[in-house]
N, C-alpha and C positions, 0 to 999 in steps of 0.2 A: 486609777489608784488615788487615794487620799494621804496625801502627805503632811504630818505637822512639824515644821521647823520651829525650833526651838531659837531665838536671834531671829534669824535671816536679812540681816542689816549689813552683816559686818564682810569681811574675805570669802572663808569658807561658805558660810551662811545663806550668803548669797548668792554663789554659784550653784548651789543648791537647789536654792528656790527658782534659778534663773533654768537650772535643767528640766527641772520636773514641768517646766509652765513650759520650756521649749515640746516637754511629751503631750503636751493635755491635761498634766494631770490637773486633780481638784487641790490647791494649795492653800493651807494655814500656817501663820506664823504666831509667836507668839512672843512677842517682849514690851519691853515698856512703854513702847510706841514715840521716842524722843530724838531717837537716832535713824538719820534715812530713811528711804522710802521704799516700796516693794511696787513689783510689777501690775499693772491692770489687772483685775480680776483676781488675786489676791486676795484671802481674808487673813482681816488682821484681828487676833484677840492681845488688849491689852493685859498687862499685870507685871510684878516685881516678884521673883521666886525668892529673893529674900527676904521679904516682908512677909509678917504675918497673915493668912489668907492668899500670899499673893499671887496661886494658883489657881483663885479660884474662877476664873474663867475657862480654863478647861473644866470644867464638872460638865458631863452629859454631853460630850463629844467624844466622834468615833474616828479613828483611824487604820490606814492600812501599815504605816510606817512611820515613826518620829525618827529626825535626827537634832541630835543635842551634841553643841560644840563648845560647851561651856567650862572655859580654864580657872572657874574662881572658886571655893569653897568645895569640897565633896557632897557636903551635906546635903547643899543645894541638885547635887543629880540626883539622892536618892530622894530626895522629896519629890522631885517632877518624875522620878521613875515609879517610887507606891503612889503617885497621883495618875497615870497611867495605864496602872497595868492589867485594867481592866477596860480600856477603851481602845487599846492598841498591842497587834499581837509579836513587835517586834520593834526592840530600839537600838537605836545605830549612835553611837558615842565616837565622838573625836576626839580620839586621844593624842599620844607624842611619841617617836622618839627617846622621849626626852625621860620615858617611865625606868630606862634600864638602870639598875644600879653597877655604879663605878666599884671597878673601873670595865668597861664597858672591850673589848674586842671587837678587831675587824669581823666584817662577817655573821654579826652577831643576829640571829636569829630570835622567831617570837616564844622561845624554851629557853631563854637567856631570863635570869630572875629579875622581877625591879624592883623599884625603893621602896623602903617601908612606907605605909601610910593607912589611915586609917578613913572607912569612908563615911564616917558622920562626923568627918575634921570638920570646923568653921576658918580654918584658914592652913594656909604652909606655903611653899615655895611652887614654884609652877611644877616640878617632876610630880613631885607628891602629891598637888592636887587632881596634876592627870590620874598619877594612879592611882588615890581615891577615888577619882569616880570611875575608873572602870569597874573598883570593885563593890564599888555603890548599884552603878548599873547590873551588874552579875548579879550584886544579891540580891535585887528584885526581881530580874528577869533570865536570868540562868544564862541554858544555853542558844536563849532568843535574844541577849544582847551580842552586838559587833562592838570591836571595839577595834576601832582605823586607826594604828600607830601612825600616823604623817610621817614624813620628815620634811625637808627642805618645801615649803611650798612658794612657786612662779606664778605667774601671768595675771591676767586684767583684774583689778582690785585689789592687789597686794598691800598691804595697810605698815607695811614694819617697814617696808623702802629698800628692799636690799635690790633688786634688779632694778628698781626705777632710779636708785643710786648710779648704778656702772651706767644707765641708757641716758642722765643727768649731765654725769660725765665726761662719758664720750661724747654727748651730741654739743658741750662747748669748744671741743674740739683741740688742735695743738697738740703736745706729745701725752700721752695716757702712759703711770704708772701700771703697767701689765704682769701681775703675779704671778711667776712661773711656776713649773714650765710648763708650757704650750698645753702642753697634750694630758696635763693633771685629770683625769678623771673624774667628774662631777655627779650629784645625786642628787636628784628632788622629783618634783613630779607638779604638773602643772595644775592647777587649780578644778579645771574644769574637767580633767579626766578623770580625778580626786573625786569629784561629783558625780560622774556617769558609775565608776567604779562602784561606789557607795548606794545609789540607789540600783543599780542593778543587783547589789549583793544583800540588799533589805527587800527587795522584791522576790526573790528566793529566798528568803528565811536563814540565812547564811548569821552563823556566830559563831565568837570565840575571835582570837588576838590574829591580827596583820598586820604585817611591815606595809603600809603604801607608799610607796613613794617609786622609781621608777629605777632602774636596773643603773649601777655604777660603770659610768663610760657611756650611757645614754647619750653623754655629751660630754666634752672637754671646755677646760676654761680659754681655748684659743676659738672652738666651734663660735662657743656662750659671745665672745669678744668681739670678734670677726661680725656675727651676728650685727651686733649692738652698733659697730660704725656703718656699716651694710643701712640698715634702717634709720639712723641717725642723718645720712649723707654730710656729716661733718668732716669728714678725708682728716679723721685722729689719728694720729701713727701712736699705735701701740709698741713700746718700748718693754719688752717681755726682759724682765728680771729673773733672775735664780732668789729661793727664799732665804736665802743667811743674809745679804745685807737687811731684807727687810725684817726679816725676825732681829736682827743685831739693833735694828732702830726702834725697836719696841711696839712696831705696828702690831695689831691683833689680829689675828686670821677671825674670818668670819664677821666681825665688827669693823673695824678700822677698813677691810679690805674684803666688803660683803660675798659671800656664795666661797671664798677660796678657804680652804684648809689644807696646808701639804702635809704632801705623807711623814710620815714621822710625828706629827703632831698628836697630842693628846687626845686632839677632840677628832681626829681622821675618820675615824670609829663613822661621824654624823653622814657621810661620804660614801661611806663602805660596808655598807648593813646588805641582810640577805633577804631576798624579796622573792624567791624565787615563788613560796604560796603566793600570795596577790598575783603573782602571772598565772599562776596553775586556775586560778580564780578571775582570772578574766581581765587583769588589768593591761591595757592599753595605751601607750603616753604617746601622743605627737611631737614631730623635731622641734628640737630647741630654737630652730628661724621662726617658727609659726608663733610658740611662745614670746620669744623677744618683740616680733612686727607687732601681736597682737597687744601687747604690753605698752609698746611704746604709742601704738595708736589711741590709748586709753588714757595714757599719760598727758597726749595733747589734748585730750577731751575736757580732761578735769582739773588740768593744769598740774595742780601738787598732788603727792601721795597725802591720801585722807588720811584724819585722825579715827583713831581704833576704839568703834563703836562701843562705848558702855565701859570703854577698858582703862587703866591708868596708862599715864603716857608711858613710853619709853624713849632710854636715851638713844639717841638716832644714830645710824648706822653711815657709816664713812667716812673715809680718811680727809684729814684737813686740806687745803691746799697748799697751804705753805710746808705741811710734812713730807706731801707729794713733790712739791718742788724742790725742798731738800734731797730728796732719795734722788731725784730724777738728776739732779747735779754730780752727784758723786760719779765714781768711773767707775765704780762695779755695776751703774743701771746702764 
């Protein structure tokens, strides 16, 4: 198989490319060439898809499968899709989540409608730009584009820092602010099963919208936790809270206090989507220990969570310490 990645520098991108080279396959990338590095035997074509011309390195190459995980502009996926779609007979887009229009339901399946957006935008907010290029990708390639809603994504190269935050954490050890309760029910899908799923389902010619991400209860935020001191061996005593004092104190689920959102919450929804196609479709996730070990053993590799390949920074993910040590005092923790 001939695969062109579109990136292959960044999280996604590169577990991608790191899968397809674990098959044999023949692998092409393609980006600006300024960001990271890609595996031996690798071909790298340079260019800027938002410059003018800046496609033109793909001219006069063939592929069996692209995959494009690109969150900036629409515009830009249909231009690399009419550049395309005569060299390659199937393209796999990374999309979100994040495409359903509010207010979003538990359960929410891929017949849930999402936000407007137009796909020869030059800019919008991240939903919008996801779903412009889905519908950017569709409208060049029909029912030969995929289009992989993620949700919550884990393991080795995670670029945003929400696990390498808790495994940070914990591994300084002492008492851990633990956002209850126990047994909350958790949803994402690890990186690299993201990647097997994805080329096995561009290697069958497989289109049209999927929730990937991994079945709700896969894992609990005490499994996730438990995990994370386990592999740490820092002996943190996890201090499991009920969520009113920390919603009373203004933490944010999800940001201040990465991976947790309780139920009741507005955004629960991110948690609790319905995936049952992507299983019916082959998907597969491994336990959340494997996840975490292998997370953390990459975290010692590289020291920090990298900056995000070509992308504008964001604000970082975790609660302060001293917010932490406030909560942890009160007698409700």
């Amino acid at each position: 198989m001939r695969l062109l990645m579109l990136g292959g520098t960044g999280f996604v991108g590169g577990a991608v490319v790191a899968e397809a080279v674990r098959r044999g396959w023949s692998v092409t990338v393609f980006n600006r060439g300024i960001h990271g590095d890609v595996p031996a035997g690798v071909h790298r074509l340079r260019g800027d898809r938002t410059a003018p011309d800046g496609l033109a390195a793909l001219a006069g190459g063939e592929w069996d499968l692209v995959v494009d995980t690109w969150d900036g502009a629409p515009r830009a996926v249909g231009d690399a899709a009419r550049a395309l779609v005569g060299a390659v007979p199937h393209y796999v887009y990374v999309s979100s989540g994040s495409v359903y229009a509010p207010p979003v339901g538990l359960g929410t399946g891929e017949e849930a409608p999402t936000v407007a957006a137009e796909p020869d935008a030059d800019d919008g907010d991240y939903p919008r730009n996801k779903a412009g290029g889905e519908r950017a990708a569709v409208r060049v390639f029909g029912d030969r584009a995929l289009l992989v809603r993620a949700g919550l994504i884990l393991g080795p190269g995670e670029d945003i820092g929400r696990l390498p935050w808790w495994l940070h954490r914990v591994a300084r050890g002492g008492d851990v602010l633990a956002p209850g309760p126990r047994d909350l029910p958790v949803q994402y899908v690890d990186v690299r099963d993201l990647a097997v799923w994805m080329l096995d389902r561009g290697v069958e010619g497989v289109g049209g919208a999927y929730n990937v991400v991994g079945r709700t209860g896969h894992a609990t935020m005490g499994e996730l936790l438990d995990a994370a001191v386990a592999v740490t061996g820092s002996g943190a005593t996890l201090r499991w809270t009920q969520p009113e004092p920390i919603l009373a104190a203004g933490v944010e689920p999800w940001n201040d206090l990465p991976i947790w959102v309780p139920r009741g919450h507005e955004y629960r929804w991110l948690q609790e989507r319905d995936v049952e196609r992507s299983y019916a479709a082959g998907l597969v996730c491994r336990p959340v220990t494997e996840t975490v070990a292998d997370t953390w053993r990459w975290l010692r590799e590289v020291g920090r969570v990298p900056a995000r390949a070509g992308r504008p920074a964001r604000a970082p993910v975790g609660l302060a310490p001293e917010r932490e040590a406030a909560l942890l005092a009160t007698p409700a923790a």
